[in-house]
C-alpha angles and dihedrals in degrees: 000000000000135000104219131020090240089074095052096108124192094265097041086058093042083053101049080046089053104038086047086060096050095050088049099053143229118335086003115137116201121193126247090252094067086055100051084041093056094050102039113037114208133031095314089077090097079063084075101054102104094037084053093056097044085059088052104051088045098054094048093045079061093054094246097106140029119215106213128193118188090001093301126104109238129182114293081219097064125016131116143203124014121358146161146228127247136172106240111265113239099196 
């Protein structure tokens, strides 16, 4: 865990994401909050929250993640308010 949102780098936030999907199981989605819980203990988490997205939209530009909103994925590009975090299906 860190101490302070600032050393929080790009592939210390992709791992908590990751690690929080794969705690949470197949077809499972977790918030962006859990992943900026799991890295800044306290009340400075919410710090974490654009980086968190940022993660977020790069990894599903990559193809690694999908960004839902009301239960649909929408485009990483251009999406807005709350949304959560899913492993891409492969049906």
């Amino acid at each position: 865990m860190t101490d302070s949102p600032k050393r929080a780098d790009d592939a210390e936030i992709e791992r908590a994401i990751f690690r929080l999907l794969d705690d949470a199981g197949p077809g499972k989605t977790v918030g962006p909050a859990d992943a900026a819980r799991a890295l800044v203990a306290g009340p400075d988490w919410h710090l974490l929250m654009h980086p968190v997205r940022r993660a977020a939209v790069r990894l599903a530009l990559g193809g690694k993640l999908v960004i839902y909103r009301k239960g649909k994925p929408v485009d990483p590009n251009d999406f807005k308010g709350v949304y959560r975090l899913g492993l891409p299906r492969h049906d």
